[in-house]
N, CA, C and O atoms as a Maestro MAE file, in Angstrom:
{
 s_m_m2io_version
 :::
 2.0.0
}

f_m_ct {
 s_m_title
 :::
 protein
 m_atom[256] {
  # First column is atom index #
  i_m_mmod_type
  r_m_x_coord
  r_m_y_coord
  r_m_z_coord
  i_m_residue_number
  s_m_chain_name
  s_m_pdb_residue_name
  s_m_pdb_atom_name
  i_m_atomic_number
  :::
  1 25 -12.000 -7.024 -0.137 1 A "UNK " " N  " 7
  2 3 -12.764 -8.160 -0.608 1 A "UNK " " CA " 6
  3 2 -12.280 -8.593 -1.997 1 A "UNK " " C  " 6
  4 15 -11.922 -9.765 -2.119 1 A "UNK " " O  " 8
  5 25 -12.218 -7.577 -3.312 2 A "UNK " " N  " 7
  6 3 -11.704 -7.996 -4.325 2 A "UNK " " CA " 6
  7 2 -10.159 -8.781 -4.009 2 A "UNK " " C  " 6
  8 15 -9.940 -9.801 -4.663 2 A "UNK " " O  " 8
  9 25 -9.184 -8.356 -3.101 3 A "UNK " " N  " 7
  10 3 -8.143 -9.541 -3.149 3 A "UNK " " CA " 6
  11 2 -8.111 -10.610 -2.604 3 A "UNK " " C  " 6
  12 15 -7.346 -11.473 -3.034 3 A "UNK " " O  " 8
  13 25 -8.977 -10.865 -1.445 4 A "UNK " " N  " 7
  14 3 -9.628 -12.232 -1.297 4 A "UNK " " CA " 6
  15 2 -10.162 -13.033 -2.304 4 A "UNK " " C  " 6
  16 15 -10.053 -14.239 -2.528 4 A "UNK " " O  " 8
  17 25 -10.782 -12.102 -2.889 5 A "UNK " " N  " 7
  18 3 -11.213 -13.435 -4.320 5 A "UNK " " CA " 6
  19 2 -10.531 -13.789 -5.324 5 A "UNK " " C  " 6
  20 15 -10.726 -14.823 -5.963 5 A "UNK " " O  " 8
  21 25 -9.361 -12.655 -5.628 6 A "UNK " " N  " 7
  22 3 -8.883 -13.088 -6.734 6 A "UNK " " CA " 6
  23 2 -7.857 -13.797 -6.031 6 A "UNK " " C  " 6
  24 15 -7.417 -14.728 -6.706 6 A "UNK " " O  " 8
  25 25 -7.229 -13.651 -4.698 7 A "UNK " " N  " 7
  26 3 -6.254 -14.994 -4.382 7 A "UNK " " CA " 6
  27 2 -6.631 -16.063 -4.127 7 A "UNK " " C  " 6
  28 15 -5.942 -17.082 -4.078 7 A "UNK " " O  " 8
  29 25 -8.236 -15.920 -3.855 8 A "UNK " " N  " 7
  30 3 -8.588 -17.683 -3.921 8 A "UNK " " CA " 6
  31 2 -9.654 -18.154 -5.172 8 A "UNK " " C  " 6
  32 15 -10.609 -18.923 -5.069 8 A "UNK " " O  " 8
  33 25 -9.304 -17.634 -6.049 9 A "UNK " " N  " 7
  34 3 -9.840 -18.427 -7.221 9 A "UNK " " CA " 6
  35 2 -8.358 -18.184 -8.522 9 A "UNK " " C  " 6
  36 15 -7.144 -18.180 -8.318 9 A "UNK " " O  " 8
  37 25 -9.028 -18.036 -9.617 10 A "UNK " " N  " 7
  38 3 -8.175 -18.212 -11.334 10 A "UNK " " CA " 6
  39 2 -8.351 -16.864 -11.199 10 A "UNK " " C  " 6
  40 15 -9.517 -16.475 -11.141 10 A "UNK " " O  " 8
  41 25 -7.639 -16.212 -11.147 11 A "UNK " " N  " 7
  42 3 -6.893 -14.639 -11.732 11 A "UNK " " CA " 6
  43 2 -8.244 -14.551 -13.069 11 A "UNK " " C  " 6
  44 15 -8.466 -15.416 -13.917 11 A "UNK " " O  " 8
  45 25 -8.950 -13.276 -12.889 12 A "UNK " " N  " 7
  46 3 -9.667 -12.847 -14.438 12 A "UNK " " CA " 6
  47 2 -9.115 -11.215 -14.611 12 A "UNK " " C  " 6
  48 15 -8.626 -10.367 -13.865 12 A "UNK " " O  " 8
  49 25 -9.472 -11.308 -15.959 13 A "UNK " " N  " 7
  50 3 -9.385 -9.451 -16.076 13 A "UNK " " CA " 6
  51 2 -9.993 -8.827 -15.339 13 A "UNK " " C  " 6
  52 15 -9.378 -7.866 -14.875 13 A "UNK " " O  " 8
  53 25 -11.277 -9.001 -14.916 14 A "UNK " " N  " 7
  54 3 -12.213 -8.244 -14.217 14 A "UNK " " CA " 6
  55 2 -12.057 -8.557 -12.627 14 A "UNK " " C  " 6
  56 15 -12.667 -7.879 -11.800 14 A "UNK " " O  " 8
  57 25 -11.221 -9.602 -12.265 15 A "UNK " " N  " 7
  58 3 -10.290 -9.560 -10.963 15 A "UNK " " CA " 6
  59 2 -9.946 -8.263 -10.995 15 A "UNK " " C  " 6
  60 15 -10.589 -7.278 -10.634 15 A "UNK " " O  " 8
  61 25 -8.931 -8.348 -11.435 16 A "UNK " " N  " 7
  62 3 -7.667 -7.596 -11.822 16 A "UNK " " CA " 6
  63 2 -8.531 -5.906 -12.074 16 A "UNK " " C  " 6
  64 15 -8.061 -4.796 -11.824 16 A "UNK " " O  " 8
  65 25 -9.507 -6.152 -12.479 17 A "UNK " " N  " 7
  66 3 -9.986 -4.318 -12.705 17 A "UNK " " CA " 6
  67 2 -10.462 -4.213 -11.384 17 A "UNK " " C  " 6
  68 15 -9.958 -3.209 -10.881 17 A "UNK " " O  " 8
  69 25 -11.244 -4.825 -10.557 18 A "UNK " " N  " 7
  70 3 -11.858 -4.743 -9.339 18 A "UNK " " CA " 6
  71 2 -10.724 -4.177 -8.203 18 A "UNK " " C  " 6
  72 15 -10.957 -3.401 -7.277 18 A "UNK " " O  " 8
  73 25 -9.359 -4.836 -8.577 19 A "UNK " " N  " 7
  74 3 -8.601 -4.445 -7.574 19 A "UNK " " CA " 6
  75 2 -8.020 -3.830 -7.500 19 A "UNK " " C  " 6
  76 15 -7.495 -3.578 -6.416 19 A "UNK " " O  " 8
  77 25 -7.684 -3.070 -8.805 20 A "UNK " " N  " 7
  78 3 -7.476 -1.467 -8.940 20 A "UNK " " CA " 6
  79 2 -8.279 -0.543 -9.031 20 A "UNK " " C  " 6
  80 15 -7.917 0.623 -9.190 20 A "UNK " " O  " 8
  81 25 -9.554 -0.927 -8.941 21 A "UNK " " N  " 7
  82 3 -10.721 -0.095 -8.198 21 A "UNK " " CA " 6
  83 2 -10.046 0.251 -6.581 21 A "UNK " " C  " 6
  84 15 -9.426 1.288 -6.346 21 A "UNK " " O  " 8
  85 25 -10.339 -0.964 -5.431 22 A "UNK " " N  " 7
  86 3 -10.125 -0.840 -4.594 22 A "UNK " " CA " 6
  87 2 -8.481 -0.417 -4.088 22 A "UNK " " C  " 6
  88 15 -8.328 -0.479 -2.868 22 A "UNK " " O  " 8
  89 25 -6.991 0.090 -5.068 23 A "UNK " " N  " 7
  90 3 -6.647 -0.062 -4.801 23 A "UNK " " CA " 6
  91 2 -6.290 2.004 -5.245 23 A "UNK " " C  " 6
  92 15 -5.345 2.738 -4.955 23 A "UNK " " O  " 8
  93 25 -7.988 2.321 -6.273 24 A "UNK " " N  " 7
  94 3 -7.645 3.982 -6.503 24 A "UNK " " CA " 6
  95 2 -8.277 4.399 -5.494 24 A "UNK " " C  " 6
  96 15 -8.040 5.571 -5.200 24 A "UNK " " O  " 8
  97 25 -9.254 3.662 -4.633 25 A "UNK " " N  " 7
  98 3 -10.073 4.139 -3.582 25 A "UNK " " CA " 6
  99 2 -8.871 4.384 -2.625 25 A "UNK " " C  " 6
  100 15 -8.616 5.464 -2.093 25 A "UNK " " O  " 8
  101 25 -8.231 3.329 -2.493 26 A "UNK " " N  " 7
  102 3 -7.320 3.350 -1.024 26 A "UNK " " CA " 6
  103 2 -6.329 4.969 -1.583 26 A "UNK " " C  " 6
  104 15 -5.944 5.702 -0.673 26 A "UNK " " O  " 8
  105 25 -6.090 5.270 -2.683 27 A "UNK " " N  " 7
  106 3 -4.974 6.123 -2.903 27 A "UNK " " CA " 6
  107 2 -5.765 7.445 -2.889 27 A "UNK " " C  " 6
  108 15 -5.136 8.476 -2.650 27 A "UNK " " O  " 8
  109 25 -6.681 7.488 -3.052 28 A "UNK " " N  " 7
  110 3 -7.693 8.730 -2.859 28 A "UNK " " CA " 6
  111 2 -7.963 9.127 -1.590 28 A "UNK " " C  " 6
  112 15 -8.070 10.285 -1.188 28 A "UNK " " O  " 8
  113 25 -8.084 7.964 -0.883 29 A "UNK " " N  " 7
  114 3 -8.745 8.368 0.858 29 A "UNK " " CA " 6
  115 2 -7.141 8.597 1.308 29 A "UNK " " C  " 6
  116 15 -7.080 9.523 2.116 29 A "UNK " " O  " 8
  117 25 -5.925 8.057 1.033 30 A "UNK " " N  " 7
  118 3 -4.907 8.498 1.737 30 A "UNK " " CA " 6
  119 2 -4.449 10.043 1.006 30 A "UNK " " C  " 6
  120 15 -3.523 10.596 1.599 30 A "UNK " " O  " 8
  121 25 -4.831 10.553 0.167 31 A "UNK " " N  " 7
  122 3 -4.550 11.571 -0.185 31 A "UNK " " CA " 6
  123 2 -5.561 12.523 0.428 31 A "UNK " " C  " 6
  124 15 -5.087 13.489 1.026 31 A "UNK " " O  " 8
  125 25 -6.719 12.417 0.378 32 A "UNK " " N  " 7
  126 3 -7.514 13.120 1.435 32 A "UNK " " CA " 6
  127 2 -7.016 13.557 2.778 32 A "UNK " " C  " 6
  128 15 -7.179 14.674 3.270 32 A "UNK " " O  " 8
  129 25 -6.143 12.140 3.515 33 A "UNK " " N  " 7
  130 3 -5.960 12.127 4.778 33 A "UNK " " CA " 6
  131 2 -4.674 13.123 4.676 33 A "UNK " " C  " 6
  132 15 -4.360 13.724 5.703 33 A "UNK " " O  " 8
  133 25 -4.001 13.305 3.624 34 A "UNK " " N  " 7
  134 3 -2.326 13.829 4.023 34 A "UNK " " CA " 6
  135 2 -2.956 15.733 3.776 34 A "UNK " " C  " 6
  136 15 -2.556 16.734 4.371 34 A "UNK " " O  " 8
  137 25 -4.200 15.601 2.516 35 A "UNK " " N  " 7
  138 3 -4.370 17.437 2.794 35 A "UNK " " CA " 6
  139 2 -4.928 17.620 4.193 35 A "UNK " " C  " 6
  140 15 -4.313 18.306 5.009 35 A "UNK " " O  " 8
  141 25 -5.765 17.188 4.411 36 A "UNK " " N  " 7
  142 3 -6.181 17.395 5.832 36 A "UNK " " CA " 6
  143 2 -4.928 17.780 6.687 36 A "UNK " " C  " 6
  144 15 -4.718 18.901 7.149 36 A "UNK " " O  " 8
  145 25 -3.819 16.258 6.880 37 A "UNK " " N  " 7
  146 3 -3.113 16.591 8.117 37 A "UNK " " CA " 6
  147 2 -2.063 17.545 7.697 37 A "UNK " " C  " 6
  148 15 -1.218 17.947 8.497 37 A "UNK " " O  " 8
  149 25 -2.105 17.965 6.292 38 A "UNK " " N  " 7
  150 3 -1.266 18.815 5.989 38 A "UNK " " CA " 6
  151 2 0.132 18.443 5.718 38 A "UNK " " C  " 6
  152 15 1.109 19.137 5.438 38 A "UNK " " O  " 8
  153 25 -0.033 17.042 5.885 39 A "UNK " " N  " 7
  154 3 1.447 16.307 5.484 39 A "UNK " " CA " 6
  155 2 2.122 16.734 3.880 39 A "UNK " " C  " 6
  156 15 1.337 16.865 2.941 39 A "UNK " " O  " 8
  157 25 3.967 16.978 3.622 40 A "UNK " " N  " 7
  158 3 4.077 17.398 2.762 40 A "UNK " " CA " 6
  159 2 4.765 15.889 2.119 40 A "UNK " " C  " 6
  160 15 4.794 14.843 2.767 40 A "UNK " " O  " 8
  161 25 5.421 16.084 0.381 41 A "UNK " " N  " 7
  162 3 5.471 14.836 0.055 41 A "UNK " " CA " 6
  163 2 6.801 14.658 1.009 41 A "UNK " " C  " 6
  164 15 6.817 13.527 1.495 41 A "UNK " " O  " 8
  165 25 7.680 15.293 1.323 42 A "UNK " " N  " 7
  166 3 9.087 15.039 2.001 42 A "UNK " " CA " 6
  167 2 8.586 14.533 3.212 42 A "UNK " " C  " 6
  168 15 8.622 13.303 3.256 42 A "UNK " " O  " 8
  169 25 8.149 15.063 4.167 43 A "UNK " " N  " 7
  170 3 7.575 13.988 5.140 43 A "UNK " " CA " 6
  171 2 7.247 13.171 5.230 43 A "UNK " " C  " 6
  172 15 7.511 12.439 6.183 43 A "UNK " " O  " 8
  173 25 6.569 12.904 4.367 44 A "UNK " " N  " 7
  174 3 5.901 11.086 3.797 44 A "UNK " " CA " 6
  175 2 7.043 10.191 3.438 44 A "UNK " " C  " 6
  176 15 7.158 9.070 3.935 44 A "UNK " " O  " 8
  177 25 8.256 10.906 2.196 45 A "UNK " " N  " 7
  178 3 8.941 10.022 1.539 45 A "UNK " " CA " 6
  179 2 9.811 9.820 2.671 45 A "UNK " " C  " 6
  180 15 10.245 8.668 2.666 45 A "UNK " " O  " 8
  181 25 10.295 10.626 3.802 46 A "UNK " " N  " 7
  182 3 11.215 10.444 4.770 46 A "UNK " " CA " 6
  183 2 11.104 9.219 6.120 46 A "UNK " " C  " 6
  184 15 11.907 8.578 6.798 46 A "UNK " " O  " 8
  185 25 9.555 9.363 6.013 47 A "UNK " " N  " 7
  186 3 8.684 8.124 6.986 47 A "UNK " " CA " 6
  187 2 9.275 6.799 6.144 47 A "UNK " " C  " 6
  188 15 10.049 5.968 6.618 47 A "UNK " " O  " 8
  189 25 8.779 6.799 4.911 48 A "UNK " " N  " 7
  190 3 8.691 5.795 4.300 48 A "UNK " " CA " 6
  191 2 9.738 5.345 4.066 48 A "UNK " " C  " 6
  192 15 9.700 4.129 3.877 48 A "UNK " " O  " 8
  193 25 11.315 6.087 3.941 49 A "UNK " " N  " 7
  194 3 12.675 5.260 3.948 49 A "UNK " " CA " 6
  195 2 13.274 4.839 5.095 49 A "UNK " " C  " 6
  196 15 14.288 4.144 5.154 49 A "UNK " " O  " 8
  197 25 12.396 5.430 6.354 50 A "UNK " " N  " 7
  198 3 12.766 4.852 7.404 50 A "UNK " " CA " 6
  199 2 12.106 3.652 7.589 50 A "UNK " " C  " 6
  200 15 12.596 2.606 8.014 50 A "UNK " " O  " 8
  201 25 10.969 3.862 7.247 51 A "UNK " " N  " 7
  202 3 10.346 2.209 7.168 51 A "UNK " " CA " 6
  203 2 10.959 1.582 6.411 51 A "UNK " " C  " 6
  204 15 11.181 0.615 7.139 51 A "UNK " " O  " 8
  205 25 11.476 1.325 5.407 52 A "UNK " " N  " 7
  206 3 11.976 0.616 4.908 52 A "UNK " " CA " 6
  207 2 13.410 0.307 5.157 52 A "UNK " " C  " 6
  208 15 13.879 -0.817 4.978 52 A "UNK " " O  " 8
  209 25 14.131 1.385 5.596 53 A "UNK " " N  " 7
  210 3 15.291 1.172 6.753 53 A "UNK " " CA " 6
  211 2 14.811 0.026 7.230 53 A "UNK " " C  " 6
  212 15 14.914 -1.021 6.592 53 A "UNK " " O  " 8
  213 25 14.174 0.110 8.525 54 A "UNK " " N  " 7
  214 3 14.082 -0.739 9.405 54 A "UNK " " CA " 6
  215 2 13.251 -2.364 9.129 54 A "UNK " " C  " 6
  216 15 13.190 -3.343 9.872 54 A "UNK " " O  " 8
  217 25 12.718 -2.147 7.833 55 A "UNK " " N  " 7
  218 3 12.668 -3.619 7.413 55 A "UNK " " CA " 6
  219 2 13.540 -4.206 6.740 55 A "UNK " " C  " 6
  220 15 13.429 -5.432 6.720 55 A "UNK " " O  " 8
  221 25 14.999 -3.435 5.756 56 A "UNK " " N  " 7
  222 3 15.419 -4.142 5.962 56 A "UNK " " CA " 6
  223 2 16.597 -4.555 6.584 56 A "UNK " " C  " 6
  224 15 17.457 -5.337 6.178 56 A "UNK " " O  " 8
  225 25 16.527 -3.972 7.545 57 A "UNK " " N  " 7
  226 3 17.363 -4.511 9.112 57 A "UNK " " CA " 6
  227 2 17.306 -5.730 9.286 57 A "UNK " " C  " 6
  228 15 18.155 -6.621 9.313 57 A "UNK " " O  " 8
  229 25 15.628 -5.674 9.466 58 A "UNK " " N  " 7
  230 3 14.883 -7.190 9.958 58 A "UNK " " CA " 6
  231 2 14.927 -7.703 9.270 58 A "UNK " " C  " 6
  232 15 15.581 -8.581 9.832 58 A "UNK " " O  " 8
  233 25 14.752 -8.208 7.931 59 A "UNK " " N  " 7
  234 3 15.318 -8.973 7.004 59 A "UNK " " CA " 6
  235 2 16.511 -9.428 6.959 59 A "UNK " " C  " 6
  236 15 16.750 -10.609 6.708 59 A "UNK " " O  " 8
  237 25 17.360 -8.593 7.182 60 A "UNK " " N  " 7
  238 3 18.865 -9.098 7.123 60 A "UNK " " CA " 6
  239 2 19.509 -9.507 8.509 60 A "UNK " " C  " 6
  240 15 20.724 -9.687 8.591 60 A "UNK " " O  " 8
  241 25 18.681 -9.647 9.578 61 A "UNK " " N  " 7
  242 3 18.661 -10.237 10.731 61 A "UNK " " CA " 6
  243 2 18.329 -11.552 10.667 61 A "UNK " " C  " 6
  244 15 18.874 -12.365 11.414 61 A "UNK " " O  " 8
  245 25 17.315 -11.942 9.688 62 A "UNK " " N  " 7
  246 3 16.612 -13.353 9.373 62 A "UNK " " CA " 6
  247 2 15.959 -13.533 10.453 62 A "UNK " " C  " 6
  248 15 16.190 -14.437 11.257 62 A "UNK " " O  " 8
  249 25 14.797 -12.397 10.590 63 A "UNK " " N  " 7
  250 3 14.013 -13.173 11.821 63 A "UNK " " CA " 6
  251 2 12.522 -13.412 11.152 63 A "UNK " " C  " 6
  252 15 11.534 -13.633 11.852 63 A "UNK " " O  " 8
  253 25 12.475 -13.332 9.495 64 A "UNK " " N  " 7
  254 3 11.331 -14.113 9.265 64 A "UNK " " CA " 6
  255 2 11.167 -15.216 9.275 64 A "UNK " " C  " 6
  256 15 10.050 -15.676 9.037 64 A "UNK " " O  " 8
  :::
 }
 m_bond[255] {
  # First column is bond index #
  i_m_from
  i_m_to
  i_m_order
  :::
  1 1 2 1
  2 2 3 1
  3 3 4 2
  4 3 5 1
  5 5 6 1
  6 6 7 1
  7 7 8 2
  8 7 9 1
  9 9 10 1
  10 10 11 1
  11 11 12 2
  12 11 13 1
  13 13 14 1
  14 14 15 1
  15 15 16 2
  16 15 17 1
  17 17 18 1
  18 18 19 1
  19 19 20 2
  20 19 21 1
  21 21 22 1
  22 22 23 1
  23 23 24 2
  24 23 25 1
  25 25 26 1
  26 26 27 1
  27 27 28 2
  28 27 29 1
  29 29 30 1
  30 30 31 1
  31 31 32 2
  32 31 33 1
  33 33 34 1
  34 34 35 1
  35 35 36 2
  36 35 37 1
  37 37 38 1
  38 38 39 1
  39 39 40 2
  40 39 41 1
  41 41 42 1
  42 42 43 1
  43 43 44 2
  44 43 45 1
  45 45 46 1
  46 46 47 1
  47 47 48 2
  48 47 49 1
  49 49 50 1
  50 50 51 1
  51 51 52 2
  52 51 53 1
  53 53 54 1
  54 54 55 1
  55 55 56 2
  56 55 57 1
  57 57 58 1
  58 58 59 1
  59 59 60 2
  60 59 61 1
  61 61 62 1
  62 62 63 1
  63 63 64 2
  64 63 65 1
  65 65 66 1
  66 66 67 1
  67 67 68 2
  68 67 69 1
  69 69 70 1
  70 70 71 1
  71 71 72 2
  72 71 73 1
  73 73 74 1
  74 74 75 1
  75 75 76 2
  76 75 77 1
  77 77 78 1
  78 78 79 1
  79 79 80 2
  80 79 81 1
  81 81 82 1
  82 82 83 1
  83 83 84 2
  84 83 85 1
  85 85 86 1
  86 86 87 1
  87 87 88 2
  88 87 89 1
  89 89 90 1
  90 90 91 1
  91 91 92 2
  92 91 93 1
  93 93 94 1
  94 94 95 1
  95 95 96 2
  96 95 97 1
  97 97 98 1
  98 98 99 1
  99 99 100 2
  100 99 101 1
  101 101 102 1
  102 102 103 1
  103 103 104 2
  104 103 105 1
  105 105 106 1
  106 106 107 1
  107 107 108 2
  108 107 109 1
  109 109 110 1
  110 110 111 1
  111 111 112 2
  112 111 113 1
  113 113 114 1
  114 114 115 1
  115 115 116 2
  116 115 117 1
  117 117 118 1
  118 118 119 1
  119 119 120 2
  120 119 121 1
  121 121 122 1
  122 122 123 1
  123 123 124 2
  124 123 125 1
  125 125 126 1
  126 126 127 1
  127 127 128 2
  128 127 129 1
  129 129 130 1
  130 130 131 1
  131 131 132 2
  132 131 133 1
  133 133 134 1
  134 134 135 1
  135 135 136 2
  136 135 137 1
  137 137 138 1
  138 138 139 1
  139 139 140 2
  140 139 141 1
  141 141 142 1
  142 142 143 1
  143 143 144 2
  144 143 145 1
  145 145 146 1
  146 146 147 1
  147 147 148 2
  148 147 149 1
  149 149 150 1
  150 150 151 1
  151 151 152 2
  152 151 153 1
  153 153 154 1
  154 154 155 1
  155 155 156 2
  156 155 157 1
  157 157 158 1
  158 158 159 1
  159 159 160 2
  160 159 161 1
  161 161 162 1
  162 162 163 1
  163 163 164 2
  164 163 165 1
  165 165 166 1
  166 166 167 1
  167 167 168 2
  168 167 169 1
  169 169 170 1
  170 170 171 1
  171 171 172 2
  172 171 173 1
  173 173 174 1
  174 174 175 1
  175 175 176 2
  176 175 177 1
  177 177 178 1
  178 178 179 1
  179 179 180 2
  180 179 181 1
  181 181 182 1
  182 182 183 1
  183 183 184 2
  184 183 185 1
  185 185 186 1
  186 186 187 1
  187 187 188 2
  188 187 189 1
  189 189 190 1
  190 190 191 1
  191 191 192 2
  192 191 193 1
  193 193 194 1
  194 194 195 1
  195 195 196 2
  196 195 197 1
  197 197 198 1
  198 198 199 1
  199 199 200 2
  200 199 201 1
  201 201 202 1
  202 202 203 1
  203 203 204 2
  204 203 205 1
  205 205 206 1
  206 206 207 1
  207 207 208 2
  208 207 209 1
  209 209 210 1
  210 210 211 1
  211 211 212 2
  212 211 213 1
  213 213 214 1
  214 214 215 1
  215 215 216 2
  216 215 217 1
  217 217 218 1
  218 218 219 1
  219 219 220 2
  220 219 221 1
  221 221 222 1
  222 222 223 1
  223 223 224 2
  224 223 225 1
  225 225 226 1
  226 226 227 1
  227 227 228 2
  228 227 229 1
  229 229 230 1
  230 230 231 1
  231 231 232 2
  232 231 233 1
  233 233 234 1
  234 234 235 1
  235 235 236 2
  236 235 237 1
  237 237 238 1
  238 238 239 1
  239 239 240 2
  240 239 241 1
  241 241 242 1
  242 242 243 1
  243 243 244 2
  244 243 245 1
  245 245 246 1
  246 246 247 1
  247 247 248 2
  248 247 249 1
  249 249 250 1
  250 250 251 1
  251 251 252 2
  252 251 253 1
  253 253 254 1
  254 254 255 1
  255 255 256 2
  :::
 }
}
């Protein structure tokens, strides 16, 4: 909700604090989720260069 509002109105500071509220919440609940599944950081960072591998494949395909 906070980036809905601040992309449709004038940018404020208190935008801007709201959405790094919602953006320590999101980094907290995914850190929750990785002790749980027991994920280590190399697994994560290894997902994540493959994702990014493969976007930019697609990028350099020009199929946006």
């Amino acid at each position: 909700m906070a980036l809905q509002k601040f992309t449709n109105r004038t940018p404020t500071p208190d935008g801007v604090e709201k959405i790094l509220d919602e953006i320590a919440d999101v980094e907290m609940m995914l850190a929750q989720m990785r002790l749980a599944l027991d994920i280590s950081d190399d697994t994560l960072r290894e997902r994540i260069e493959s994702k990014f591998e493969r976007l930019s494949r697609y990028l350099a395909e020009d199929r946006v």
